[in-house]
Backbone as CSV, one residue per row, in Angstrom:
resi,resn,N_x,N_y,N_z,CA_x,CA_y,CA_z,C_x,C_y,C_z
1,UNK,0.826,-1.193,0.000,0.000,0.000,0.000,0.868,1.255,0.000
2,UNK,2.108,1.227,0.488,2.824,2.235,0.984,3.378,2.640,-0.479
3,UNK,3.833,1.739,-1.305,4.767,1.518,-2.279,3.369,2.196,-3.346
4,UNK,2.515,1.995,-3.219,0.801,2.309,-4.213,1.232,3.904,-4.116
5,UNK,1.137,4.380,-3.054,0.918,6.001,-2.741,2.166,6.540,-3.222
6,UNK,3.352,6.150,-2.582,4.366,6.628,-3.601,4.237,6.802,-4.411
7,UNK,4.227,5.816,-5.707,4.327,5.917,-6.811,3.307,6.730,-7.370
8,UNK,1.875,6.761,-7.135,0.866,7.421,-7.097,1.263,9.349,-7.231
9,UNK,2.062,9.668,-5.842,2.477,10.970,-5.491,3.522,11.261,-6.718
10,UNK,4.776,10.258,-6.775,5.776,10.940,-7.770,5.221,10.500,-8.951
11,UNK,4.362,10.183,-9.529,3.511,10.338,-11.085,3.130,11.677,-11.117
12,UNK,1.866,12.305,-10.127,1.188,13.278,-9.910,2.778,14.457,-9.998
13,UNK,3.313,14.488,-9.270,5.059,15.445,-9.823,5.421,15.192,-11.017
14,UNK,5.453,14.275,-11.165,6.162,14.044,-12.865,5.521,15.024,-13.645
15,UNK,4.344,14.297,-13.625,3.459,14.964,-14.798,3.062,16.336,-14.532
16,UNK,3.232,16.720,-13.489,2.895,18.629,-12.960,3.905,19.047,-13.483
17,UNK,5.618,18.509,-13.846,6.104,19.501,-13.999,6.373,19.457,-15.279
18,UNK,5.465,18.473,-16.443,5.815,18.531,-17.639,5.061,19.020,-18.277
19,UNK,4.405,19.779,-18.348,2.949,20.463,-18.121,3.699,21.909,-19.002
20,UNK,2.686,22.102,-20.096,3.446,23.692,-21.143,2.906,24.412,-20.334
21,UNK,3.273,25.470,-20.844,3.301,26.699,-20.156,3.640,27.790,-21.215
22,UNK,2.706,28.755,-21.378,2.678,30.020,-21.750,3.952,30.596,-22.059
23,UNK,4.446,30.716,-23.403,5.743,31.526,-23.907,5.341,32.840,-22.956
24,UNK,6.740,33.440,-22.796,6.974,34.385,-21.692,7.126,35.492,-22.667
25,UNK,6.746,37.361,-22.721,6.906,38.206,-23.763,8.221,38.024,-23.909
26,UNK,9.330,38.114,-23.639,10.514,37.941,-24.619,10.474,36.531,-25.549
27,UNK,9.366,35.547,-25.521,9.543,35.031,-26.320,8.539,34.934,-27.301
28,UNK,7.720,35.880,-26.766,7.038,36.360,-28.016,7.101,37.085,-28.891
29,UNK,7.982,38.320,-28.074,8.613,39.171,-29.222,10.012,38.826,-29.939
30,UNK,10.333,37.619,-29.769,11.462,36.969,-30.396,10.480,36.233,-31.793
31,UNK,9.719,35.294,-31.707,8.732,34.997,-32.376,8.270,36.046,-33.719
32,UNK,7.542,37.005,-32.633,7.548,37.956,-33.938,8.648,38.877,-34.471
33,UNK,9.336,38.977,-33.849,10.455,39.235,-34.868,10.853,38.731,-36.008
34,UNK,11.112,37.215,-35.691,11.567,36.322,-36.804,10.239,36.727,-38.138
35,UNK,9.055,36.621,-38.014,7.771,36.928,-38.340,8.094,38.265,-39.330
36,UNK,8.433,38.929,-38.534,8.600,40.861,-38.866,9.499,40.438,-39.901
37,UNK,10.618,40.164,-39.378,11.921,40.079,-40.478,11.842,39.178,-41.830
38,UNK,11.050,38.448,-41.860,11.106,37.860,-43.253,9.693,38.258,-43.958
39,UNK,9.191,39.179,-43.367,8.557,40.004,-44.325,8.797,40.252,-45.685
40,UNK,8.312,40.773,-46.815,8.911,41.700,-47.987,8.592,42.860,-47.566
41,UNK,9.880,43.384,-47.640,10.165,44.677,-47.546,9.048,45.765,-48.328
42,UNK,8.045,46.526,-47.695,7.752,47.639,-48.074,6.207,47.246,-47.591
43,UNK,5.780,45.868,-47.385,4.356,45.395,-47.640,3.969,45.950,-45.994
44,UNK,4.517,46.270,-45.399,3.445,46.822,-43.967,2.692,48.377,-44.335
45,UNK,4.483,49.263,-44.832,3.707,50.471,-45.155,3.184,50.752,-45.765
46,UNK,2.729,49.590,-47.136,1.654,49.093,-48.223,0.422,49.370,-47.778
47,UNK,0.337,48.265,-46.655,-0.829,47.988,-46.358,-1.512,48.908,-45.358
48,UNK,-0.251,49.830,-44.818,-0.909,50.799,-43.511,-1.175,52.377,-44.603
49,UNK,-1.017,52.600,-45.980,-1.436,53.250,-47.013,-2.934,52.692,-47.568
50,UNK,-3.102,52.041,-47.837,-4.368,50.954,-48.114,-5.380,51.604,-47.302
51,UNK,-5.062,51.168,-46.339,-5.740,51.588,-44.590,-6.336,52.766,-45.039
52,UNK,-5.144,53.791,-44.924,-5.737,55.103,-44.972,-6.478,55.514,-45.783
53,UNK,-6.570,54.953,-47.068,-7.560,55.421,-48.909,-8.377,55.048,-48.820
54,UNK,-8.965,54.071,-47.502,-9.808,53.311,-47.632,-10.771,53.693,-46.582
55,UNK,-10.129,54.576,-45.784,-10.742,55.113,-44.572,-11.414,56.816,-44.835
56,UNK,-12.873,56.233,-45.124,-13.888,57.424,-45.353,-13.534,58.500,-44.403
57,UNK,-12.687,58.490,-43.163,-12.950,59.663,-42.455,-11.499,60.463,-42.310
58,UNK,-10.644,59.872,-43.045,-8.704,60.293,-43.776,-8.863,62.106,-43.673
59,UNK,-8.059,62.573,-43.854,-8.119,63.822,-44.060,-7.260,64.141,-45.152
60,UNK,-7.773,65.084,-46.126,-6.973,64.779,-47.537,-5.539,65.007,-47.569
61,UNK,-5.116,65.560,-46.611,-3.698,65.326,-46.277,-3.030,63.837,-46.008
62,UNK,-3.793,63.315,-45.317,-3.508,61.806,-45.034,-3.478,60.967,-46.510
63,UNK,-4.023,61.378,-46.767,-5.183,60.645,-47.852,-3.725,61.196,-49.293
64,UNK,-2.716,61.953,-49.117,-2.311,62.718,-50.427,-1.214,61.659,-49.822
65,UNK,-0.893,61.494,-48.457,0.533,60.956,-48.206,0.531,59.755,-48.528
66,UNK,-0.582,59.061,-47.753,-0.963,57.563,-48.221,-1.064,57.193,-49.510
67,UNK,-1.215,58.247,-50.788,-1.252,57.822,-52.089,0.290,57.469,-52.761
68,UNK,1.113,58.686,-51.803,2.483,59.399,-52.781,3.305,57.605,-51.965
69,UNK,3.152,57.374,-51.088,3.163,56.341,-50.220,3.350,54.658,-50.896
70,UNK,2.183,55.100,-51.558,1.587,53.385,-52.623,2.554,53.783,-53.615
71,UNK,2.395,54.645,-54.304,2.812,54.834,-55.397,4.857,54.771,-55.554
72,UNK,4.814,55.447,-54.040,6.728,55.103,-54.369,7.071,53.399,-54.298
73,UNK,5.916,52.671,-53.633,6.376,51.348,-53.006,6.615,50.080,-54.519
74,UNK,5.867,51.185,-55.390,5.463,50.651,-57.095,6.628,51.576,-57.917
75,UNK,7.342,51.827,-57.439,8.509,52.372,-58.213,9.804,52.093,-57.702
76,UNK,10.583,52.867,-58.285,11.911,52.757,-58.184,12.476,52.995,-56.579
77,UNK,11.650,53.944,-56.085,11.678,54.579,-54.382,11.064,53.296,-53.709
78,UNK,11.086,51.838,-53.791,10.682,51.021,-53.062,11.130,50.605,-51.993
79,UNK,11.011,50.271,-50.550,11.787,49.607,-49.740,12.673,48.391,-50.596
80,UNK,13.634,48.018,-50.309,14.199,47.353,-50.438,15.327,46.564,-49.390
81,UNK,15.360,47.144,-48.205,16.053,46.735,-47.069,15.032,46.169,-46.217
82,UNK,15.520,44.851,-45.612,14.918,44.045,-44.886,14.044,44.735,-43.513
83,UNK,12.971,43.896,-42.988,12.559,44.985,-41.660,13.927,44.422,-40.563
84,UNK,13.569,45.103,-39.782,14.777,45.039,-38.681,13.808,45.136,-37.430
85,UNK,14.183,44.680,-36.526,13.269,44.959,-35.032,13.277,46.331,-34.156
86,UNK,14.559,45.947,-34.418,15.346,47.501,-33.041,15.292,48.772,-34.460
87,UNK,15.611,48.647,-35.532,15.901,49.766,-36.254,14.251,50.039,-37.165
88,UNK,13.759,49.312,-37.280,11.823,49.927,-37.586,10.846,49.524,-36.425
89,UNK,11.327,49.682,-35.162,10.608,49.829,-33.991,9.581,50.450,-33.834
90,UNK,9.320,51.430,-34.241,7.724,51.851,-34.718,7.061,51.163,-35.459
91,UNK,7.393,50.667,-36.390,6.460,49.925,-37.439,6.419,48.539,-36.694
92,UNK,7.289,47.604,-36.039,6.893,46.532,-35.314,6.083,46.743,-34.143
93,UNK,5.989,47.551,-33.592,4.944,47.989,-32.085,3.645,48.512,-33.230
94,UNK,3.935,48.947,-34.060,2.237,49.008,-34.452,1.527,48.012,-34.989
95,UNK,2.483,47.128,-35.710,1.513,45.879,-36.635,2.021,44.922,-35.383
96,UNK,2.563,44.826,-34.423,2.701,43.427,-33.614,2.477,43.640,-32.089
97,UNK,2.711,45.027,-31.909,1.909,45.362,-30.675,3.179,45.203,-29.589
98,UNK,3.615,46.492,-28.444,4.793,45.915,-27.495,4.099,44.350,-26.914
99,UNK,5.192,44.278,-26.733,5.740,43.143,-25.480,6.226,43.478,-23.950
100,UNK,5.318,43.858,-23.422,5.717,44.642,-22.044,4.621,43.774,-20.736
């Protein structure tokens, strides 16, 4: 009986401590990083231009930047450098949100 409960108790441990557990924010924002970085280059501020032409309540200022915006990303003025985490830190906290 004695030898029953033992084994009983260190199963119940075993298995408690193999048990997942919730990625911690540094490893979520490691995650999306990798995510961020193999992006194509130019397609966030694509799509955060989109946003704005598309948004009935833009102000035609918005609305002139967001065009000149699309239009360089379709030319020669295209991103062409990879995203980076630490160096387009604004643009990753807006499409991926901090990690804090």
């Amino acid at each position: 009986m004695r030898k029953t409960v033992l084994v009983a108790c260190l199963s119940v441990l075993a298995l408690a401590g193999c048990g997942t557990s919730e990625p911690g924010p540094d490893e979520k924002r490691q995650a999306a990083c990798e995510a961020f970085e193999s992006m194509t280059p130019g397609s966030l501020e694509l799509h955060e231009a989109v946003d704005v032409l598309s948004d009935g309540s833009a102000t035609s200022t918005e609305r002139q930047s967001a065009l000149k915006l699309s239009l360089d990303q379709q030319s020669a003025k295209k991103r062409t450098d990879p995203y980076d985490c630490d160096r387009d830190r604004d643009l990753f906290d807006r499409n991926f949100g901090p990690f804090e």
